[in-house]
Phi, psi and omega in degrees: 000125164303158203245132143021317215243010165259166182309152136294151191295188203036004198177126187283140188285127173352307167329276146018266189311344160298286207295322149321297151311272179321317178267008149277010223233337182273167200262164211293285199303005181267304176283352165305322182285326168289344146312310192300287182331300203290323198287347181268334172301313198284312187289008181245001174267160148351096170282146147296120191266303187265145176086157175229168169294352171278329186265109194247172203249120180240135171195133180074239131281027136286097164266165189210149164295133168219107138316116152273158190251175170343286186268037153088345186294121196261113181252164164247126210291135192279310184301322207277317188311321210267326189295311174311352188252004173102012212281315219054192163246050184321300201215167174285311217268025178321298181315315188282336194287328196276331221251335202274358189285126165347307173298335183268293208311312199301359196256355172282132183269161183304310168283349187276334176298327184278338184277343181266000180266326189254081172285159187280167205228116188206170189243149183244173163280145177058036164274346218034058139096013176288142176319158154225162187261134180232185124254167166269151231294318195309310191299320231280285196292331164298334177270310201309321164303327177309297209285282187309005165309296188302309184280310174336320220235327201239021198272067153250044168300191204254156177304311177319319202274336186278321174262003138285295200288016159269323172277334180319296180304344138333301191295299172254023139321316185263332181280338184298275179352268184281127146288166188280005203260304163321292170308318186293322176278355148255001167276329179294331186064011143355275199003267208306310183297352189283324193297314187318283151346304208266338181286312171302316176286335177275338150314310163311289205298313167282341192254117178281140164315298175259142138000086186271160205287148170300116168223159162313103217240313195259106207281122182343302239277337161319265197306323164321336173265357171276313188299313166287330203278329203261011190072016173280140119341114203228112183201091206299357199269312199235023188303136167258085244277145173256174215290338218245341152346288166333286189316292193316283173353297196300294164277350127357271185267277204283327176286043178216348193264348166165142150007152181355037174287305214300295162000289184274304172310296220284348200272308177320320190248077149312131156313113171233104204053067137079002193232154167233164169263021186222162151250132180338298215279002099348322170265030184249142173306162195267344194270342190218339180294297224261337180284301176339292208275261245331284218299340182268329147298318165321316166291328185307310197300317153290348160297308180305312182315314187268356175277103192283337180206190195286313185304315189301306191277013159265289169020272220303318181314317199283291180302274120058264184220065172297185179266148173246131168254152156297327213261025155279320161284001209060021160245143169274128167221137187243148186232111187286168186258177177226000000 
């Protein structure tokens, strides 16, 4: 795929031939110096971290290139977006040529319009460091509503303009299904690292390094509503706690307070012959692990409260405070212990 910043085939561009001319024109020590400028301009743009050029993004029979950059911004290859829209890739400024006609341009809004005028400017892999032009990824679905707007509102557009706004329905036909922020980040293979991340950073945040000091964490009245909800006998002076108690806790309380915590408490305390030797909630931070489970019982408890029988008060739990598993978002992620 060509990138904006390459010739069109077959035949050298006017440009091209300007520019050939200035640069016989300049002395040895001139053009060094403007090498140096592009090559500093160039190491300051924006890398694509995630994605390659083989693997692209499709609808219908169209594909496009999509990238994430350094800093998390998901773009569409600028040459690729216009192919996907049926544009072909003749020039980079196809796009802009197809959008300035009247019938179109009035259906464009003013930011959506300043954001397709400024495109980002980024180096891709395996370009050997040539600039390359995107947009973020988010413009795909706003013009195609805008172009399809338009033959709603217009329909004597012109056939060109009547068969974009037919790959539009395409387009977004397949983004209904998916957004598009979703799709870039599994052709890219984002996904897993974005998941990988925010599962660390919630793990930092819940999980203490060290042992924390014995405080009181889990309130009689907890378990008395367990007890009550499941018809046991409840009498905390000769109470016998029963083996399926744990389990209820775990889901219940730690597979509920964030992604893969329950995980990680269990790597800190391992069972050892059916017992541990800590309780899970000791190994929760003091600044954001342990008021989170307080503050999560306090809901549990008024769940419990309103609840006439157990089928009910796991219901309410699930609505409430469902379990978020990673492999419920799509991501695999293995989490070593520390």
């Amino acid at each position: 795929m060509n990138d904006q910043n390459e010739l069109p085939l077959g035949e050298e561009s006017i440009q091209r031939r300007g520019g050939l001319a200035r640069a016989k024109s300049l002395t040895a020590a001139q053009r060094k110096a403007i090498s140096a400028k592009a090559s500093t301009a160039r190491w300051n743009l924006p890398k694509a971290k995630w994605g390659t050029p083989d693997k692209k993004l499709t609808f219908g029979d169209r594909e496009l290139e999509c990238y994430v950059l350094e800093d998390g911004t998901r773009v569409l290859s600028g040459r690729g977006m216009q192919e996907a829209l049926g544009l072909g890739q003749t020039h980079g400024g196809i796009l802009n040529e197809f959008l300035s006609h009247e019938n179109i341009k009035s259906f464009i809004e003013s930011d959506l319009a300043m954001e397709l005028s400024n495109p980002l400017r980024f180096i891709r892999p395996g370009r050997g460091g040539i600039p390359a032009v995107a947009h973020e990824a988010t413009i795909l679905p706003r013009l195609c509503d805008a172009v399809l707007e338009a033959r709603k509102r217009n329909p004597k557009l012109t056939k060109r303009q009547r068969d974009v706004a037919e790959q539009c329905e395409v387009i977004t036909r397949v983004l209904s299904k998916v957004g598009i922020i979703a799709l870039v980040d599994e052709i890219t293979g984002y996904q897993s690292d974005r998941a990988r991340d925010a599962l660390a950073k919630i793990l930092e945040e819940f999980i203490a390094k060290e042992l924390q000091p014995w405080t009181r964490a889990f309130p009689l009245e907890f378990y008395k509503q367990i007890f009550r909800l499941r018809e046991w006998p409840f009498d905390p002076a000769t109470m016998q706690s029963p083996r399926v108690l744990g389990k209820y806790t775990n889901n219940i309380v730690y597979a509920r307070l964030a992604p893969g915590v329950l995980d990680e408490l269990r790597k800190k305390s391992p069972s050892i012959d059916g017992r541990r030797k800590h309780k899970l909630y000791r190994w929760l931070t003091g600044d954001v692990g342990h008021p989170k489970l307080l503050a999560h019982l306090e809901g549990v408890k008024i769940i419990m409260r309103e609840s006439k029988s157990w089928e009910e008060f796991l219901r309410k739990l699930d609505y409430h405070y469902p379990v978020i598993e990673t492999t419920e978002l799509g991501f695999d992620v293995e989490l070593s212990s520390t």
